[in-house]
LOPADO-340812 format. One line per field, with one value per residue (C-alpha): y, z negated, x; residue in three letters. Coordinates in steps of 0.02 Angstrom, whole numbers. Example, Ala and Ser with C-alpha at 12.3 -4.5 7.8 and 13.67 -1.06 7.14 Angstrom:
BEGIN
v c(-225, -53)
w c(-390, -357)
u c(615, 684)
residu c(ALA, SER)
This chain:
BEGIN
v c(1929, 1865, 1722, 1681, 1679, 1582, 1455, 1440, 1416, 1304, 1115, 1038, 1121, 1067, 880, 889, 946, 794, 688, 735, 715, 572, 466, 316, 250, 68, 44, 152, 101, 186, 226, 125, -37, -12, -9, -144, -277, -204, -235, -437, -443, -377, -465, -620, -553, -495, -648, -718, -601, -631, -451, -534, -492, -349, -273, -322, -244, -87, -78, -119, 51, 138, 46, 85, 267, 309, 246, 335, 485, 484, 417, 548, 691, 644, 641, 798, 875, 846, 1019, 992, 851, 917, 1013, 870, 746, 853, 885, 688, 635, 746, 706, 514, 536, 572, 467, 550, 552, 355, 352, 458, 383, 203, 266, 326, 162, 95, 189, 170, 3, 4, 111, -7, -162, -239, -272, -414, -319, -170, -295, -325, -159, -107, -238, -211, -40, -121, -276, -326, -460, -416, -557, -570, -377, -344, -161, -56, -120, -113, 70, 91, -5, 130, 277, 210, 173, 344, 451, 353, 370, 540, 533, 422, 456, 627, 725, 646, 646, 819, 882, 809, 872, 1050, 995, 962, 916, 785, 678, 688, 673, 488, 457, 435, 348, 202, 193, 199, 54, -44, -20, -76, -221, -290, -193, -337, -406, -610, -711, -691, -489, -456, -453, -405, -268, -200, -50, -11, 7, 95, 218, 238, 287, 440, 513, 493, 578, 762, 737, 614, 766, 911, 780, 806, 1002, 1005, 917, 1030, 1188, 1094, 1027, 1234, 1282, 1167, 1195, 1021, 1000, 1042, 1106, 941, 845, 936, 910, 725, 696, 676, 560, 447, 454, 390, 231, 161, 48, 170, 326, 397, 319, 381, 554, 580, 438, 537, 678, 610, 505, 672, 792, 678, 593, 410, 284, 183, 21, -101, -290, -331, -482, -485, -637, -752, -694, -572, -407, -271, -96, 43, 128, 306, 433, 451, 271, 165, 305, 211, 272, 330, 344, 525, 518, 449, 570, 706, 620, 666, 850, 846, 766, 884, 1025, 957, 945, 1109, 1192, 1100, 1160, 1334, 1305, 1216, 1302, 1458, 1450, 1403, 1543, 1671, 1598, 1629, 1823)
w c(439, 359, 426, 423, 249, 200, 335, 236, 93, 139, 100, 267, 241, 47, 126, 252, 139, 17, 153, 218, 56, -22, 94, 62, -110, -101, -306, -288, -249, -87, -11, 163, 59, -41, 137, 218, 55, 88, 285, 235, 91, 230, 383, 268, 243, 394, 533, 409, 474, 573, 686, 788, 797, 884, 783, 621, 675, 719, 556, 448, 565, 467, 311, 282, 345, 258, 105, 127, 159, -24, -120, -77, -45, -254, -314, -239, -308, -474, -577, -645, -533, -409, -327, -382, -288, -126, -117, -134, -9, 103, 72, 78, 243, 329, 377, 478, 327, 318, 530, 530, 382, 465, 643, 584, 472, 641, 745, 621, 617, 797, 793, 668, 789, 688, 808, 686, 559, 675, 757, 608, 573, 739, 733, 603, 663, 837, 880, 1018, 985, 961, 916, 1087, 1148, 1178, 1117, 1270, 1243, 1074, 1093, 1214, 1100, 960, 1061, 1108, 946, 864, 1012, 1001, 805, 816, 844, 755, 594, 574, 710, 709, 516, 510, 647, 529, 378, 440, 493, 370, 219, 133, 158, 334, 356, 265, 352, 507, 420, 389, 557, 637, 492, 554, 713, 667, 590, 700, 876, 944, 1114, 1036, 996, 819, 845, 1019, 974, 776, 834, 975, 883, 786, 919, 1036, 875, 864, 1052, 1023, 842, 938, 1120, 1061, 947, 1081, 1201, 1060, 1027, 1186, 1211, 1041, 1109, 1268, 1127, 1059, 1199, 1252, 1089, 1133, 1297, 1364, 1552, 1476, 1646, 1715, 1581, 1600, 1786, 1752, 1601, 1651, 1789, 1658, 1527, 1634, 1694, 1517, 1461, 1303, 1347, 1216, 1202, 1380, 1335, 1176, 1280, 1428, 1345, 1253, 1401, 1528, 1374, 1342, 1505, 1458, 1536, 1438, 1488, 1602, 1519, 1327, 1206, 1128, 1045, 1137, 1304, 1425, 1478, 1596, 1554, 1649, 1673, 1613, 1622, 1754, 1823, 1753, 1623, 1472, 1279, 1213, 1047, 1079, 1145, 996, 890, 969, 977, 773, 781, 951, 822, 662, 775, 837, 671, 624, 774, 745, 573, 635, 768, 699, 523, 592, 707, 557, 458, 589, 618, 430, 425)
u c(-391, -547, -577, -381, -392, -555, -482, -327, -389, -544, -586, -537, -354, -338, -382, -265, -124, -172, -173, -17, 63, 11, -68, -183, -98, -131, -144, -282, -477, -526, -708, -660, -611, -782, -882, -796, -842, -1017, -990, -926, -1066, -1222, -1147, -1205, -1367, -1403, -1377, -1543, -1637, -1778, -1745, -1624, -1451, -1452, -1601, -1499, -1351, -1441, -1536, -1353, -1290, -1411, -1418, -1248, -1222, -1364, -1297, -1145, -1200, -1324, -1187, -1061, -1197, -1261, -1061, -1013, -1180, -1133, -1146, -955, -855, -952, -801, -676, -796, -801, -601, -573, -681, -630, -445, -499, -599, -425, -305, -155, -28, -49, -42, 121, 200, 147, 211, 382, 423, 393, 502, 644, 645, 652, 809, 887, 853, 739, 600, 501, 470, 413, 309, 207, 184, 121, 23, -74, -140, -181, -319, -180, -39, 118, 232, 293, 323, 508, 545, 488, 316, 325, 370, 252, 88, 164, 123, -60, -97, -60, -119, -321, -304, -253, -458, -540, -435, -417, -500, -663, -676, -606, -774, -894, -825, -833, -987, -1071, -971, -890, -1080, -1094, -906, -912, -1080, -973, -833, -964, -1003, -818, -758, -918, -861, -663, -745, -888, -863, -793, -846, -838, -936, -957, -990, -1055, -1219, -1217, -1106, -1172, -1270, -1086, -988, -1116, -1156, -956, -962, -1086, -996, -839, -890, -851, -713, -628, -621, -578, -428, -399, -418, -298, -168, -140, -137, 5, 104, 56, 150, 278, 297, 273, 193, 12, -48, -14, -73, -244, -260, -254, -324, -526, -504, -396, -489, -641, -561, -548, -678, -729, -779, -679, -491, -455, -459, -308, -212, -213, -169, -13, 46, 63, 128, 261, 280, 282, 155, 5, -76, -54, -42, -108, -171, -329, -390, -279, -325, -220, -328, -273, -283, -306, -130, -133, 8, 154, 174, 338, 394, 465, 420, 594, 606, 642, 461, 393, 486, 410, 236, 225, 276, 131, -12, 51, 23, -147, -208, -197, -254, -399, -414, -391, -530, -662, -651, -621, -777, -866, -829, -831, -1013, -1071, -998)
residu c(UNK, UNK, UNK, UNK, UNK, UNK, UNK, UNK, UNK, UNK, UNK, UNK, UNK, UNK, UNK, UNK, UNK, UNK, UNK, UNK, UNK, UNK, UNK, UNK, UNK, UNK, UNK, UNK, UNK, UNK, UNK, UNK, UNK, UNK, UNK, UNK, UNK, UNK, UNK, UNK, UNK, UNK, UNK, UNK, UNK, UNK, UNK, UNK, UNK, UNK, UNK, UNK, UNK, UNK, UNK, UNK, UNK, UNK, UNK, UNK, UNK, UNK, UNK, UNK, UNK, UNK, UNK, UNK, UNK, UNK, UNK, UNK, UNK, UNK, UNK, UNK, UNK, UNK, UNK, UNK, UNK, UNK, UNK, UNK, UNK, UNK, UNK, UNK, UNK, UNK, UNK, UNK, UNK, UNK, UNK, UNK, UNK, UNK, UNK, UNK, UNK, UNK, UNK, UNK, UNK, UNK, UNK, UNK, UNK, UNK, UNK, UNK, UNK, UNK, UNK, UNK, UNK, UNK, UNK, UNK, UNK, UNK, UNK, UNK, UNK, UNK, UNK, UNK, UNK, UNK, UNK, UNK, UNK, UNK, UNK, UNK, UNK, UNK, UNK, UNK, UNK, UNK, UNK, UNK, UNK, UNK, UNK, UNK, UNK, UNK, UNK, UNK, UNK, UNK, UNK, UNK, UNK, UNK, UNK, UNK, UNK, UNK, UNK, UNK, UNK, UNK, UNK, UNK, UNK, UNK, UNK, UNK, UNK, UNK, UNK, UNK, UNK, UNK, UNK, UNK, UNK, UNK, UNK, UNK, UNK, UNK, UNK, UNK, UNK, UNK, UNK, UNK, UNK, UNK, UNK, UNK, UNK, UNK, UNK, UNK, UNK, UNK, UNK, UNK, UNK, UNK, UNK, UNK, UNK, UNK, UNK, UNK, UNK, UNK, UNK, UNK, UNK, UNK, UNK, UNK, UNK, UNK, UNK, UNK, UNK, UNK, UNK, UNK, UNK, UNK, UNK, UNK, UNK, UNK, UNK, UNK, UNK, UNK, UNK, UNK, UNK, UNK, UNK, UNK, UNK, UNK, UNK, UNK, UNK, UNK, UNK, UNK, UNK, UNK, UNK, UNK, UNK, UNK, UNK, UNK, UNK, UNK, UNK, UNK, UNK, UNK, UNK, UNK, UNK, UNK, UNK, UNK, UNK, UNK, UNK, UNK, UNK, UNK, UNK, UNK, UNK, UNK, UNK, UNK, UNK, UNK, UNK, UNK, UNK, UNK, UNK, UNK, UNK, UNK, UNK, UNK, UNK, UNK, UNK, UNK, UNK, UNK, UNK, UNK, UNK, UNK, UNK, UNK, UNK, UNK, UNK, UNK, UNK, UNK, UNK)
């Protein structure tokens, strides 16, 4: 009963509730706009370098996690916004409110037939175009989208806070926005961000498969095909070309039986995708309605988990 109640009542579930809630208000400054100005203002800087670009790129990695982590590790440390400082960046570190509430404008306008404006929505949570998809691949681009990001914005942020703190928790955020930002594979980042997008692979490694392990607890508590889903799910997740996406993909694709991959545009030029899930299963959008209640309940089992390990470790 303990540990039920310090878990309750601890930072990582305050965040989540906050982030639930409000979001990412866009009148208001926010830590992951800051580092990406940085990210513009050093990608300048750094292609002078003498290092080479790989070297440079490597060096920014640390250049700007480190200073990250110090900046948020001296605010929270403050004797009397200390506490103030802490429960903001951990609320700011998350991102599933904005993910849901960006997900379901989605999906409505899909059910209103307005496929343009859904379009650019889905768009801009995805690298891929999609001004051509007709509905079914919209729906289906929706689904991929919010099943990876069900990682990289909340579970992965949501490890390293428990982690160790607000600090090491925005540490990693610096690392996964250089990564959104230079872990491309053109020309103008292959080489600068090679050390971004290999450091994102690492942070990301165990929270990509906890994502994972979540997900069957919650298709468990909702009594989706979980047994299925887990027979599948590490074979999948290995034929993707990041060792990480694979694994929530997977995961959501066999829990809610609709298929992932196949066809996609990146940068002008068609790529195909390794196929994951039950071949030629369409996303309904009674599939993506259920897809939200699947990552709500992921989220807080992994609250429950990681913060209750935590505690039960310091009794």
């Amino acid at each position: 009963m303990k540990i039920l109640v310090l878990t309750l009542f601890s930072l990582p579930v305050l965040a989540t509730v906050l982030d639930l809630f409000l979001g990412d208000p866009s009148r208001l400054p926010h830590p992951v706009r800051l580092i990406g100005r940085f990210l513009d203002w050093l990608e300048v800087h750094a292609r002078q370098w003498v290092l080479g670009l790989k070297a440079s790129g490597a060096l920014c990695v640390v250049l700007t996690a480190g200073s990250a982590w110090v900046v948020v590790e001296f605010l929270t440390g403050l004797h009397y916004l200390g506490m103030l400082a802490s429960l903001y960046f951990a609320y700011a570190g998350l991102a599933l409110g904005e993910l849901l509430d960006e997900g379901r404008d989605a999906l409505e306008l899909m059910e209103e037939g307005n496929l343009d404006e859904a379009r650019e929505i889905v768009g801009g949570l995805v690298t891929r175009d999609t001004s051509s998809m007709d509905e079914p691949e919209l729906r289906k681009t929706l689904a991929e989208t919010l099943s990876e990001n069900l990682c990289d914005g909340y579970v992965a942020p949501l490890f390293y806070l428990v982690l160790g703190g607000p600090a090491l928790m925005w540490a990693y955020k610096a690392v996964s926005t250089m990564d959104s930002m230079w872990g491309y594979r053109t020309e103008r980042f292959r080489d600068l961000g090679w050390a971004a997008a290999k450091a994102d692979d690492i942070l990301a490694w165990i929270p990509a498969r906890l994502t994972a392990l979540l997900l069957l607890g919650a298709g468990a508590i909702m009594r989706l095909p979980w047994r299925e889903a887990a027979r599948h799910i590490p074979a999948e997740a290995r034929t993707m070309d990041s060792p990480n996406a694979g694994w929530p993909m997977s995961a959501c694709a066999w829990l809610l039986e609709g298929s992932m991959g196949g066809a996609a545009v990146y940068f002008g030029e068609a790529k195909m995708k390794p196929e994951l899930g039950p071949k030629g299963m369409e996303w309904s959008i009674e599939k993506l309605t259920r897809i939200f209640r699947l990552m709500v309940f992921a989220a807080f089992l992994g609250i429950l988990v990681l913060q209750g390990l935590k505690v039960a470790a310091t009794l």
